[in-house]
Structure formats: structure tokens, C-alpha cells
C-alpha positions in Angstrom: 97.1 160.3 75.7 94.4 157.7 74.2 91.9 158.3 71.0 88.5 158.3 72.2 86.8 155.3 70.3 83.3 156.4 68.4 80.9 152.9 67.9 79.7 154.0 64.2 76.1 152.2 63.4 76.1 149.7 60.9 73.4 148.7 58.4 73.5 144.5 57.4 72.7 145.0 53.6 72.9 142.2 51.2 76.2 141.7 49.4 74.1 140.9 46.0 73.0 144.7 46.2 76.0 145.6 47.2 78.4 144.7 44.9 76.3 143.5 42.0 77.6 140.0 42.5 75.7 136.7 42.6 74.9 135.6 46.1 71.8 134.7 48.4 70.2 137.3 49.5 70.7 136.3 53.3 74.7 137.1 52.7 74.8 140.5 54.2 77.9 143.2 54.8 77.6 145.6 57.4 77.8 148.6 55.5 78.2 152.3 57.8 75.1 154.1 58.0 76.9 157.4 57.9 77.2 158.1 54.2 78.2 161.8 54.3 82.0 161.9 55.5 84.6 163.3 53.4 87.2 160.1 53.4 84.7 158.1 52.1 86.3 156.8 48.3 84.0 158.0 45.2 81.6 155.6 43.7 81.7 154.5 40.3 79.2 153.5 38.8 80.6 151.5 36.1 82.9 149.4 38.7 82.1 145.4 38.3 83.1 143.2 41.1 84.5 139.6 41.4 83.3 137.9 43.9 86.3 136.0 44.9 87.7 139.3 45.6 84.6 140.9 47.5 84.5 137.4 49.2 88.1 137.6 50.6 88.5 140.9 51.2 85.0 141.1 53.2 86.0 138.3 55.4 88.8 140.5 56.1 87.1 143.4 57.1 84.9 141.3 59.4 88.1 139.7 61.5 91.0 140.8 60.3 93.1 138.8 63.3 95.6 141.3 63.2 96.7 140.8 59.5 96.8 143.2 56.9 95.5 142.4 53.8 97.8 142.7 50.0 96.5 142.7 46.6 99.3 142.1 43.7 99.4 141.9 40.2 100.4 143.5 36.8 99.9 147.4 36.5 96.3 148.0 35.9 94.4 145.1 37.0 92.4 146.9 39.4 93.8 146.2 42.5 93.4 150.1 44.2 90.3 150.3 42.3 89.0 146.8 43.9 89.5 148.1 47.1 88.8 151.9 47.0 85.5 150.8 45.3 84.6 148.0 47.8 85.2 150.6 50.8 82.7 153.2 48.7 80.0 151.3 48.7 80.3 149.7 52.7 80.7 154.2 53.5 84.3 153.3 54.7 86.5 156.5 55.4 89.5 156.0 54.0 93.3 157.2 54.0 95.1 156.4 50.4 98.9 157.2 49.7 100.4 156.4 46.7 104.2 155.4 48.0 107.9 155.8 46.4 111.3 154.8 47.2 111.9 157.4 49.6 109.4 156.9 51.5 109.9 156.6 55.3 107.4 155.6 58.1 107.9 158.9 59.5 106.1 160.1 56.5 103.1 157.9 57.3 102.9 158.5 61.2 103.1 162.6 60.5 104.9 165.7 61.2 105.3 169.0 62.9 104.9 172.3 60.7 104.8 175.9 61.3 100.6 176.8 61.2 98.6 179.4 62.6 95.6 178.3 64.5 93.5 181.9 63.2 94.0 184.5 61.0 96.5 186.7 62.2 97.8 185.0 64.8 101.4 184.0 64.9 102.3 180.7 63.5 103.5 178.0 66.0 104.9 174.8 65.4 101.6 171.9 65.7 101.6 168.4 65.0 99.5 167.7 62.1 98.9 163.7 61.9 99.8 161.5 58.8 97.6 159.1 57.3 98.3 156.0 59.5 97.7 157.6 62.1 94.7 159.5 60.8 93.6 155.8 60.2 94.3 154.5 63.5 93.3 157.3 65.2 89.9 157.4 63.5 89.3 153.8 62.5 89.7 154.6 58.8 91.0 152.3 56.5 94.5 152.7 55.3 95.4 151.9 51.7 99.4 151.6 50.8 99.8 151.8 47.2 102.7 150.8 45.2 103.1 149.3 48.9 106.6 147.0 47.5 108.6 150.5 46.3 108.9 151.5 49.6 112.4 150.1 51.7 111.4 146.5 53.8 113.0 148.7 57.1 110.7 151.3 56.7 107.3 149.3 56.5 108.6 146.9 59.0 107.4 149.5 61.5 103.7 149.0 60.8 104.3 145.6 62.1 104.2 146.7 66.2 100.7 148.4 65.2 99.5 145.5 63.0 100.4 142.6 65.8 97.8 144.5 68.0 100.1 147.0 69.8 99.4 150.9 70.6 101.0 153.3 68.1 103.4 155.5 69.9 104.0 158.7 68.4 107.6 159.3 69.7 108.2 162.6 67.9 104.8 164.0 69.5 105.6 163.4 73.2 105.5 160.0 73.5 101.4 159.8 72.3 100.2 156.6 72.7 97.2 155.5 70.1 95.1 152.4 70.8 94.0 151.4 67.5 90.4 151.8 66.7 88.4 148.8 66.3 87.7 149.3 62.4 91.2 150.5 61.9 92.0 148.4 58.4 95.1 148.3 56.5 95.8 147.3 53.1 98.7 147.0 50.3 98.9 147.2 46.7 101.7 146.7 44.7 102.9 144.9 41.5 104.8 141.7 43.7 103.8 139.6 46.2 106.7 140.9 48.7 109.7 138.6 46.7 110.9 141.6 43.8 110.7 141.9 40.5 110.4 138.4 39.5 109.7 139.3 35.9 112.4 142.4 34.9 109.1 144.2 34.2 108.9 146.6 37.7 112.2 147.3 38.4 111.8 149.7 41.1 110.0 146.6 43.5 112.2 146.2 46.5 112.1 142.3 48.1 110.3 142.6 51.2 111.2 141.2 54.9 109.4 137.8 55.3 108.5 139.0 59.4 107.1 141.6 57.9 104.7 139.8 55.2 103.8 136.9 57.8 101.6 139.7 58.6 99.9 140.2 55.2 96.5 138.1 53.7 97.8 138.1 50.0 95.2 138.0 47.5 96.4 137.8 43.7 94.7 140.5 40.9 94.2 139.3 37.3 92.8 141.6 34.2 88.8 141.2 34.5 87.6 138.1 31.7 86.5 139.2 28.7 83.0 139.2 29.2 83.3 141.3 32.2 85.9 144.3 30.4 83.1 143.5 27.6 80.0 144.5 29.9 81.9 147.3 30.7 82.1 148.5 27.2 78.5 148.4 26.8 78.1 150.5 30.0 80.4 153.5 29.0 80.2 153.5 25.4 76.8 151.8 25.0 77.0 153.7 21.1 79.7 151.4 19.8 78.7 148.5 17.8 78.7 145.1 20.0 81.6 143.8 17.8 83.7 146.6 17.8 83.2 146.5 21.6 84.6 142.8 21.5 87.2 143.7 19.5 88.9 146.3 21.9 88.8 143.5 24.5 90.4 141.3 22.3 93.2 143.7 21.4 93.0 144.4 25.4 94.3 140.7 26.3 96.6 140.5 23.2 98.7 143.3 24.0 98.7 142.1 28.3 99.6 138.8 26.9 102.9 139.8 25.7 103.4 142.3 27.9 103.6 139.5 30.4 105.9 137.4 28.4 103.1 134.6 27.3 104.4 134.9 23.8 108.3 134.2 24.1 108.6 135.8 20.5 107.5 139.3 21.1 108.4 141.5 23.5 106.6 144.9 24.7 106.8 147.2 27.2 103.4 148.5 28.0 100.4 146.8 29.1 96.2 148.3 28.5 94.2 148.4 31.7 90.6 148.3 31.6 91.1 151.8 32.6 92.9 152.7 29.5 90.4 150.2 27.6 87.6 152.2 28.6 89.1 156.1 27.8 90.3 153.7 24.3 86.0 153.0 23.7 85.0 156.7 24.8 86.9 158.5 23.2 86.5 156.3 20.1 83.0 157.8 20.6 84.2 161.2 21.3 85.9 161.3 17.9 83.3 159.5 15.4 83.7 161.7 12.8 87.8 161.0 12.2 88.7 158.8 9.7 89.4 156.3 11.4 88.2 156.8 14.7 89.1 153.7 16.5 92.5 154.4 15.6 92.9 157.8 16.3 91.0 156.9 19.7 93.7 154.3 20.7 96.6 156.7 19.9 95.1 159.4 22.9 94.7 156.3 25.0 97.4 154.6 24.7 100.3 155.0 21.9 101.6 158.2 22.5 103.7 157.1 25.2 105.0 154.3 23.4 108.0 154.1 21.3 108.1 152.8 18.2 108.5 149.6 18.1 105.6 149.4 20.5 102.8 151.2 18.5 104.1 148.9 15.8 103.5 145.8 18.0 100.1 147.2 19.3 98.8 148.1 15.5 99.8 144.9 13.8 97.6 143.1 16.9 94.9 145.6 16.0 95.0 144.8 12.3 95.1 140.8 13.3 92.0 141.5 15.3 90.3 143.8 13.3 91.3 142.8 9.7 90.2 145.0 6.5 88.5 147.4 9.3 91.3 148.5 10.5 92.7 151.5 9.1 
């Protein structure tokens, strides 16, 4: 048995409308005119792109040549969020899972459960697809996250489907699926398929090198300053411009020695812009606390940290900050 393949109408729209990015205007994307299916990822509004990343990861999308494409990087650079946003704005369905260690490629391909087809009938047992093959099947795109804590044996079985092959569906009689034509499949994770390089991800498993000769590998830094900066003034466009610059500052202080860039500090938890943007809100949110900045980055951030990283984090917040802070 075969998917039947749906041609989906495209619209060539400029990649400077896009993605907000600078290009000329004859630089187009085909984006999908169908705007109204469920997979497609939520917009947000506040998302800035790079354009290295748009560049790279369009190109993809346009002739992917039977690769796959992986993002890596520290936790919270934006690597799930550079793609889930990209894929929003082109109206890209799309399949995310979020993986773990015990993750098998059974779990991906899907599984048989007991269902009733009405109310009232009796249940049966019926074959209910998982999201590669949702994604194959449809022509979604297929996003692995925390793609490197998943065992090398068990992802080396995407590798019949990416090198062009049919997915067979052993456990479902044998189905055969010819992969749709804008069937995509990409990887996040915090490694670039080698391990925990670093001591800081413990959990990353070395991945088989047959396996990532199939991978495009593109590598995820935090956003510059000016861009995390910009994003400040969109979210919390109430905060003074300085205090704004501030929290950025604080931002790359803290991720620097997080990633061991100061050999004589050591901590254990990074800000993502993410968390840099609930930091400026909520500072917002609580304006009439004594300190609200403070009392704004404890929600955030510090309340899962122990103590001698809230003390590492405030005496960086008092370097940046000086007399203003607390």
C-alpha cells in the first residue's frame, strides 16, 4: 500500500518579508498557500531571524539531496525555535517530538492500540501512525529534538528513509510508504553527534558517523546583543533603554561562564533569550516591588539554582548594574 501524494500550491514571497531579514527583494521562498492546517507551528511575533540561518536552512528545504539537516548548540540558543519559527511563517505542517534515552524508532514509526471507530462500538485493535510516519506519509516536516539523547542504534533506522528509500511499516503488514516530496527532517540537540565534549550535557550519547554522513550540520550561538536587545524593546517596550541593555549584559555574562570562557568560575545554568525575555516582563509585571528587577530575575531564573549559583548570578548583576542593584 502507497500514500497518495497531494501537489500543495506554493506562493514565491520575498524572504525580506518573510523573515524580517535584509535581502533583495527578488530573493523569494516558496511559502504554502494553505495557511489553515492544524500542524502548522504558531507564529511569534517577537521571533528575530539570522540570516545565515534562514539562508542555510532555506537551501535545505529547496533540495535537500537526501540529507537531513541538524542544528546544535548550548541549551537555549534557539535552535527548535529557529526552525519551528521558520516553518510558521513558509505554512509548513509540522511533526515535533521532544526525545529521551529510551526512546526507540518504533516509537517514531507508530503503534497499534485498542480504539473504537464510533461511540458504542466495540474497540478493536487499529494502527494509529507516529510522527515519522505522519511526516512521510503527509509530507510534513519532522523535527527531532534533543535528537543526541536518543541511542545511535535506534536513529540509525531513519537512515533507509533519509537515503531515498520507502518506509516499510513491518509491524502494520508490511506497508510500504514512498516518501512525499516535501517530507523534511530535522535534528536538534546540544552536540554535533560526538558527546558531551564539555561535561555540561551528560545525558548526550556519541552518535554513529554512517548515520551523521547523512546530516547538514549547522551550529546555534546566543543571538548578539543588539538582537536579544531589540527584543527587549519589543516585549517590554516600558523598561528604560539602559535597564534593557543591562539584562543583555548580565544575559552573556552568566552564558560566558556557563560555557567555561572564564576558567575561574564555574556555573551550572545558562539564561536563554527565552528566560531573558520572561526576566524583562515580568520585571514589568512587578514594578511596584522593591526591587523589581531583582525580584523579576528570581521567578525567571534563580529559583532553580543552588546557592552558590544565585550567588554567582547576583554578584554579575551587581558588576553590571552597580549602586542600582538592590
Amino acid at each position: 500500500m502507497s500514500n497518495e501524494t497531494v501537489t500543495r500550491q506554493t506562493v514565491a514571497t520575498p524572504v525580506a518579508d518573510l523573515f524580517g531579514i535584509d535581502a533583495p527583494k527578488k530573493v523569494t521562498a516558496d511559502k504554502f498557500a494553505d495557511d489553515q492546517n492544524h500542524q502548522i507551528p504558531r507564529q511569534d511575533e517577537h521571533y528575530v531571524f539570522r540570516k545565515e540561518f534562514v539562508r542555510e536552512v532555506l537551501a535545505y528545504i529547496q533540495k535537500p539531496h537526501n540529507d537531513a539537516m541538524l542544528a546544535f548548540g548550548h541549551t537555549g540558543t534557539g535552535k527548535s525555535s529557529g526552525f519551528n519559527q521558520l516553518l510558521a511563517r513558509l505554512n509548513y505542517p509540522t511533526e515535533e517530538v521532544t526525545c529521551f534515552e529510551d526512546m526507540r524508532y518504533t516509537d517514531l514509526v507508530g503503534q497499534f492500540v485498542m480504539r473504537a471507530e464510533r461511540p458504542g462500538e466495540q474497540p478493536q485493535m487499529t494502527w494509529v501512525d507516529g510522527p515519522l510516519t505522519r511526516a512521510a506519509r503527509y509530507g510534513h516536516a519532522l523535527i527531532l529534538n534533543e535528537w543526541d539523547l536518543m541511542e545511535p542504534g535506534e536513529l540509525a533506522g531513519l537512515n533507509d528513509l533519509l537515503d531515498g528509500r520507502p518506509l516499510m511499516i513491518s509491524q502494520n503488514g508490511g506497508e510500504i510508504i514512498h516518501p512525499h516530496p516535501d517530507f523534511r527532517l530535522f535534528a536538534t540537540g546540544n552536540s554535533a553527534g560526538s558527546g558531551d565534549e564539555m561535561g555540561l550535557y551528560q545525558a548526550v550519547k556519541t552518535q554513529n558517523l554512517a548515520a551523521m554522513d547523512r546530516y547538514r550540520i549547522i551550529e546555534v550561538d546566543y543571538p548578539a546583543p543588539e538582537v536579544e536587545e531589540g527584543i527587549l524593546a519589543r516585549v517590554a517596550p516600558k523598561l528604560h533603554e539602559d535597564l534593557r541593555k543591562g539584562m543583555v549584559k548580565v544575559a552573556n555574562e552568566i552564558r560566558a561562564v556557563f560555557k567555561g570562557e572564564n576558567p575561574e568560575a564555574q556555573i551550572g545554568i545558562t539564561m536563554s533569550t527565552r528566560v531573558l525575555r520572561r526576566w524583562a516582563m515580568l520585571t514589568l509585571d512587578f514594578k511596584g516591588a522593591k526591587n523589581s528587577s531583582a525580584y523579576a530575575l528570581d521567578i525567571a531564573l534563580l529559583r532553580r539554582a543552588d546557592k552558590e549559583e544565585r550567588e554567582a548570578v547576583t554578584r554579575i548583576c551587581k558588576d553590571v548594574f552597580g549602586e542600582l542593584w538592590g
